[in-house]
Structure formats: C-alpha cells, structure tokens
C-alpha positions as CSV (number, residue, x, y, z in Angstrom):
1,X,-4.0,-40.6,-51.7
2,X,-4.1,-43.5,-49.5
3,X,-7.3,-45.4,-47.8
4,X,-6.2,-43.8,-44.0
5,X,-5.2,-40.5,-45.3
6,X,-9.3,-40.1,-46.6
7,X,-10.4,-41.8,-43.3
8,X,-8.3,-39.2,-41.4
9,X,-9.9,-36.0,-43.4
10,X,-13.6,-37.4,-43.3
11,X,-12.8,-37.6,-39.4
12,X,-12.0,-34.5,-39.2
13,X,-14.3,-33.0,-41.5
14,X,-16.8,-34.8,-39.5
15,X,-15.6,-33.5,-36.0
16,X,-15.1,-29.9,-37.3
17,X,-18.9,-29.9,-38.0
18,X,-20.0,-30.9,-34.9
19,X,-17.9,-28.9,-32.7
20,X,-19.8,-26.2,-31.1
21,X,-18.6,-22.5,-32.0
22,X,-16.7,-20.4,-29.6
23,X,-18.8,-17.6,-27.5
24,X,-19.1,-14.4,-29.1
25,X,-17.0,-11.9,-26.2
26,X,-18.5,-9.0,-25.4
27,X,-17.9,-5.8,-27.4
28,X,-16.3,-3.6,-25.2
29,X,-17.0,-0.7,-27.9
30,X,-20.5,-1.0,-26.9
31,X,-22.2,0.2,-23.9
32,X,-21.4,2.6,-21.3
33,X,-17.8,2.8,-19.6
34,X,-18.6,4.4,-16.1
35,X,-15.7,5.9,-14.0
36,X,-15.5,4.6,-10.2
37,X,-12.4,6.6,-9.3
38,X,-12.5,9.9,-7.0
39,X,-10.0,12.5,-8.5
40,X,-6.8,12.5,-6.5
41,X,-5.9,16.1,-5.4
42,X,-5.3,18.0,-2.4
43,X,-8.7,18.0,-0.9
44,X,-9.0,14.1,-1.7
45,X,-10.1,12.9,2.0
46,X,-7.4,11.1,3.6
47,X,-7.2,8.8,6.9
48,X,-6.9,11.5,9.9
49,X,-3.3,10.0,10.3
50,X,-2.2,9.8,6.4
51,X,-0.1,12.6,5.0
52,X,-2.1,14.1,2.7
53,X,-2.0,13.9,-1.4
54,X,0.6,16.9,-2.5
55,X,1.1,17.8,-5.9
56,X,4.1,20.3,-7.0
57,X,4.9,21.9,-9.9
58,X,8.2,21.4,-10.9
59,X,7.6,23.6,-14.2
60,X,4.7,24.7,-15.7
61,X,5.1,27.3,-18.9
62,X,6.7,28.5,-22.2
63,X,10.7,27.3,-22.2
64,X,13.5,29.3,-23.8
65,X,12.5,27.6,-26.6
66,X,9.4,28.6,-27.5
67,X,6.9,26.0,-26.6
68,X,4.6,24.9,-23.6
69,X,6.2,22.4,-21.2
70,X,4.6,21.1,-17.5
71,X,5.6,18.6,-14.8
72,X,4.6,18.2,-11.4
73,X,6.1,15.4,-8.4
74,X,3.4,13.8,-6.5
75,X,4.0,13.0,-3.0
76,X,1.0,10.9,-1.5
77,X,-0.2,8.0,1.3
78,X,-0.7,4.8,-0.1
79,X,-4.2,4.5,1.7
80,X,-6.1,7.8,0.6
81,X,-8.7,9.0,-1.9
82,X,-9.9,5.9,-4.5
83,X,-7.4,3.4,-3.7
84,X,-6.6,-0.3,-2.9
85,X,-6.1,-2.1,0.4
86,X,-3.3,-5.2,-0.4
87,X,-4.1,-8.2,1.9
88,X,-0.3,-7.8,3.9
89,X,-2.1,-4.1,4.8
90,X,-3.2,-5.5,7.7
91,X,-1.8,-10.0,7.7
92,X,2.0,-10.8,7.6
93,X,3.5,-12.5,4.8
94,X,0.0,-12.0,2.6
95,X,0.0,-11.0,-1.0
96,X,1.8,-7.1,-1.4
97,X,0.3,-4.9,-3.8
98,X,2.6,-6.2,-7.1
99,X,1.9,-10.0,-5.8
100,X,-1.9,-9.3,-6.4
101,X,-3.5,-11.8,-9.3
102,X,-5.3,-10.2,-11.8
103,X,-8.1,-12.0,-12.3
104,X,-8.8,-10.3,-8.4
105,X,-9.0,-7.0,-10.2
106,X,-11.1,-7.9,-12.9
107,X,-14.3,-9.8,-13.3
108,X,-17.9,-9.5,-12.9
109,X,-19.6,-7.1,-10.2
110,X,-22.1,-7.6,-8.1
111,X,-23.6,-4.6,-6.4
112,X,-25.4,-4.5,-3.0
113,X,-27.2,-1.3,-2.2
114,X,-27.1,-0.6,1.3
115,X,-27.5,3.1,1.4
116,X,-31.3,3.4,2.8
117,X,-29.5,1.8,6.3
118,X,-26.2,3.2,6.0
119,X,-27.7,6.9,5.7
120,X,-29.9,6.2,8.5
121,X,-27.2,5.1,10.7
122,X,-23.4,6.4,10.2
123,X,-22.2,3.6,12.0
124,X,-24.0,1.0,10.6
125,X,-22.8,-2.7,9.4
126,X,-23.8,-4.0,6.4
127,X,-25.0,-7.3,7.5
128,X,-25.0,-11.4,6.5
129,X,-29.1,-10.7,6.3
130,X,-28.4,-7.8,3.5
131,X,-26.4,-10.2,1.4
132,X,-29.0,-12.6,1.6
133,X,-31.6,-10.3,1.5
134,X,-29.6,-9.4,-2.3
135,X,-29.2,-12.9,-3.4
136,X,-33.4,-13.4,-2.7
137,X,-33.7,-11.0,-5.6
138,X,-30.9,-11.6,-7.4
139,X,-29.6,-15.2,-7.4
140,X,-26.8,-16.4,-5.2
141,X,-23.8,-14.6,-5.6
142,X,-21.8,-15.1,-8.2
143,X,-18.4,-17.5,-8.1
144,X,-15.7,-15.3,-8.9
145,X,-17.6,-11.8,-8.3
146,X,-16.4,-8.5,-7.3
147,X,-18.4,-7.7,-4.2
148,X,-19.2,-3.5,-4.0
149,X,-21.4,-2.3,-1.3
150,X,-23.3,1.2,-2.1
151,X,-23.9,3.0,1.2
152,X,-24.8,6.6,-0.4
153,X,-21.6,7.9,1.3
154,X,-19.7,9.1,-2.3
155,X,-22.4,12.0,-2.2
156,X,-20.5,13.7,0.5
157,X,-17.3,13.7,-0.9
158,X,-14.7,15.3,-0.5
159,X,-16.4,16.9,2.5
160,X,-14.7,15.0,5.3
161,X,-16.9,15.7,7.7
162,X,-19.9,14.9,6.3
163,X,-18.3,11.6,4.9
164,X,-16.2,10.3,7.9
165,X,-17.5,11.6,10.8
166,X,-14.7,14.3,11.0
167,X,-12.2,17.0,9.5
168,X,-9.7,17.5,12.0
169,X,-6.4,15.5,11.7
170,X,-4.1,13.4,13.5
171,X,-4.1,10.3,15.9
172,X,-6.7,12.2,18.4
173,X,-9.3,12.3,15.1
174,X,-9.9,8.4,14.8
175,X,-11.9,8.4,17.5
176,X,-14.3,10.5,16.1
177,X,-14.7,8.6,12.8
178,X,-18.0,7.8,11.9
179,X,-18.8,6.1,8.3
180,X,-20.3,2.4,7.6
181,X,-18.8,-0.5,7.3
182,X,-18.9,-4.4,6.8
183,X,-19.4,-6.3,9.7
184,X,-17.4,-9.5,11.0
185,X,-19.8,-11.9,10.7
186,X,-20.3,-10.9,7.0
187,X,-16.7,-11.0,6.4
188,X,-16.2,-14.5,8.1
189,X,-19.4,-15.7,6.1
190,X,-17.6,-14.5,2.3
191,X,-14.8,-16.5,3.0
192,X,-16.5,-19.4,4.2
193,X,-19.7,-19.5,2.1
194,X,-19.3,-17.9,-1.1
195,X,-16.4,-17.2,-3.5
196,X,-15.1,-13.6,-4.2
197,X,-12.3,-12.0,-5.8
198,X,-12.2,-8.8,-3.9
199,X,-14.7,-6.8,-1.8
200,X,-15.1,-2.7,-2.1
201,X,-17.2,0.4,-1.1
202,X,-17.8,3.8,-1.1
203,X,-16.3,4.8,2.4
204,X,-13.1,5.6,3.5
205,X,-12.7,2.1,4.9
206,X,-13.9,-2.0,4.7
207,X,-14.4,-1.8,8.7
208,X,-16.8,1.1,10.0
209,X,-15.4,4.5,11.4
210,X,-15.8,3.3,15.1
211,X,-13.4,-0.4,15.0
212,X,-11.2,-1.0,17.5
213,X,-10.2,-4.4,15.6
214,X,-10.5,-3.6,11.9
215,X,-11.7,-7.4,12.1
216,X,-12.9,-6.9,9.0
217,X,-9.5,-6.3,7.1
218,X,-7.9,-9.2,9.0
219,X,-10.8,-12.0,8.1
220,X,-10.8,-11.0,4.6
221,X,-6.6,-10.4,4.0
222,X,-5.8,-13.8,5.5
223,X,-7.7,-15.0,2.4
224,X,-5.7,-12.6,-0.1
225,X,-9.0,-10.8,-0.8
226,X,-8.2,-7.2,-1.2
227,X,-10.4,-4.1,-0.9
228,X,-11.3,-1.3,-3.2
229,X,-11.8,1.6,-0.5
230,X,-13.1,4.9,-1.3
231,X,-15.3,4.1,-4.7
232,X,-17.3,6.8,-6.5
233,X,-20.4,6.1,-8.4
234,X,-22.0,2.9,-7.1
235,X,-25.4,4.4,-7.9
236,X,-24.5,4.1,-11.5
237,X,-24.0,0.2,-11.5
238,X,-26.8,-2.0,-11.7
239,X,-26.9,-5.0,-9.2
240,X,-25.6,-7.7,-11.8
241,X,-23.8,-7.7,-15.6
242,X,-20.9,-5.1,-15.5
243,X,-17.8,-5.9,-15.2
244,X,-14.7,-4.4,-12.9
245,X,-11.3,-3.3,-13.8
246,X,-9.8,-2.3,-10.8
247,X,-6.2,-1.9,-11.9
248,X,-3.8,-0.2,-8.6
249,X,-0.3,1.7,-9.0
250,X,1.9,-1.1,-9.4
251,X,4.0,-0.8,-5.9
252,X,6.5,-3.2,-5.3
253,X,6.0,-5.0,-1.8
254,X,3.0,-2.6,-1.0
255,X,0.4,-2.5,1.3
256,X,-2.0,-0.6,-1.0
257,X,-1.9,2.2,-3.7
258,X,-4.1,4.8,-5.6
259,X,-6.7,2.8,-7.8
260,X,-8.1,3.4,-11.0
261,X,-11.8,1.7,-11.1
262,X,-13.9,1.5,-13.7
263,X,-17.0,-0.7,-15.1
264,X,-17.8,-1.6,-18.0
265,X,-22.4,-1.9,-18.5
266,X,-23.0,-3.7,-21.7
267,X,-26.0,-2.3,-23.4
268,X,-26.1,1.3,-21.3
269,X,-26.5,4.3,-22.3
C-alpha cells in the first residue's frame, strides 16, 4: 500500500470520529396519535349555501354468490365538515388544492387557546394581543409552525345552530352566522412577522360568521397559506411539541377538499 493511500484512510478514519452523529427521529410508535377530523356524514354541518354531504348505497348485502359485498357514491361540497381551504379559494392564480407543498401540511403545531373569549362572545376575533399574549408563555412562534386556534366551538358539533349561529339554509342564512374568527390585523401581522405553514380552527370558517370581506382568507391566500377549517379536538393538543399531518383529498385544480387531520403527541398517553 502506498504512503497517500494510508494518509487518505487515517484522514478519514480521523474525520469519521469526529463527525457528530445524526439526531435520533422521533418514534412515531410512541405516544398518542390523536384524531382532528369530524366524521363526514349527512349531518356534518355545511356552509348555509354548500350542498350538503350525500352518501348512497349503491349495494349493500349477500350477492348471488354467497358472500357480503357493499359500496356507496359520495356526492359532497368541497368546503364542508373537516376540510381544507386551498389559497385560489378565495386569490386568482394561487396554489389549487393538488399544487399545495407538503411540508404546509405537515410540521410542528402550535396551539392557541382562545376559547374563554370566543365562548363569551360568538363573534369574537382572535386577536394580535392573544398571539402575543401565547408567545409570553410559550416562546415566539415557531418558524415553520402550524398555527390552530382552540375556540371551544367543536363541543357543539354537529349542532349547527349552536356552532354557527344558524340551522336554516340557503343564501338568506349567512347573515345570520355567528361563530369566531381570526381578525385582519392578526392575519396581516402572520404574514408579515412571523413564519407559518398554514393556519386552522375549530369553526366553520378562518373569518368570523359576521364578514362582509372574508379579509382574512384574502391576506392569508395571497401568501399560499391555506386553512384547516372545521377541526375537532383542539382541547387534546398541548400548546407546543405535536406534530400535524393534515393530508386533503387530492383534487386536481381545487379550491379545497375533505381533510384528514391528525397529531401526533410524543410521550402521551
């Protein structure tokens, strides 16, 4: 063996020790896996002016043959029960539901509770001063998080009155919606002061029930940060260390679809 040929393995024997081992991932084995997703079914709540979620039995029994057979057709709005709002929902030429990254549906969650205001008030808008409020206890925000906002409304589900303001149906019943929602100035100040991935909550929408604007969408679309509307179990998260997947019905050039959200708590049982 030559002189360089030794030199060359002693370097790299050398470098090998010195190089620093790669984190251990997180066992997703362990911990608890908690279910964010509403059931989808005919008394999911719907927006007053979506067609509601059908599902129809094509067959559903024994066959000739002798053994057990079922299938159904679903029929369904793209904006109903648990589901996700794309950014071109609401801004032209902005990322359809197929076009969305990945990495926007999964990643780290940050949870702000919000519920003591938002049951106090049906209409109320969760605020720049509650993030901040948040981040006093918690840190700043971190990069790359999935933003959900508890407001206690998931209780009332899938009593649409008690959780939207309203039962009744049809283009005369938006005016009588009444849920929280995020307000402007908390929208402008995500995009411009702090990096997120996507924002999401436990009401039927990211504005409240009384917009006129739904400012809210349009602030936070432009960026290609898309919602997560409709969310069950926010109570179950804590405010920092579980991670989101929030993975949609793969629609090509849509504006939204039925989500299923879940989150994985390391450690929890």
């Amino acid at each position: 063996m030559t002189k360089n040929a030794l030199i060359a393995i002693g370097v790299a024997a050398l470098l090998g020790s010195c190089a620093p081992e790669a984190p251990e991932a997180p066992s997703l084995l362990e911990g608890e896996w908690i279910d964010l997703t509403h059931d989808l079914s005919e008394d999911s709540v719907f927006w007053p002016t979506a067609d509601p979620f059908r599902h129809d039995t094509v067959f559903e029994g024994m066959t000739e043959g002798g053994w057990y057979y079922s299938a159904y057709n679903i029929v369904t709005s793209e904006h109903g029960g648990t589901h996700l709002d794309a950014p071109i929902h609401f801004v032209e030429g902005a990322q359809t539901t197929d076009e969305i990254p990945l990495e926007n549906l999964i990643g780290p969650a940050a949870v702000v509770d919000v519920s003591e205001a938002a049951l106090a008030d049906r209409d109320y808008q969760v605020a720049v001063e509650d993030l901040q409020d948040w981040e006093a206890a918690h840190g700043r925000l971190p990069e790359g998080a999935i933003l959900l906002f508890h407001t206690g409304y998931a209780q009332f589900w899938p009593d649409a009155d008690a959780y939207m303001g309203t039962a009744e149906r049809g283009v005369a019943a938006v005016s009588q919606l009444h849920f929280p929602g995020l307000s402007p100035e908390l929208a402008r100040f995500l995009v411009e002061e702090r990096d997120i991935r996507a924002v999401g909550l436990d009401t039927p929408s990211l504005d409240y029930g009384q917009t006129q604007d739904f400012m809210v969408h349009r602030i936070l679309f432009a960026e290609n940060i898309p919602g997560f509307e409709n969310v069950a179990g926010l109570d179950r998260l804590p405010p920092l260390g579980a991670t989101v997947i929030a993975l949609p019905m793969k629609i090509r050039g849509g504006s939204g679809g039925p989500l299923r959200i879940v989150a994985h708590v390391p450690g929890a049982r």
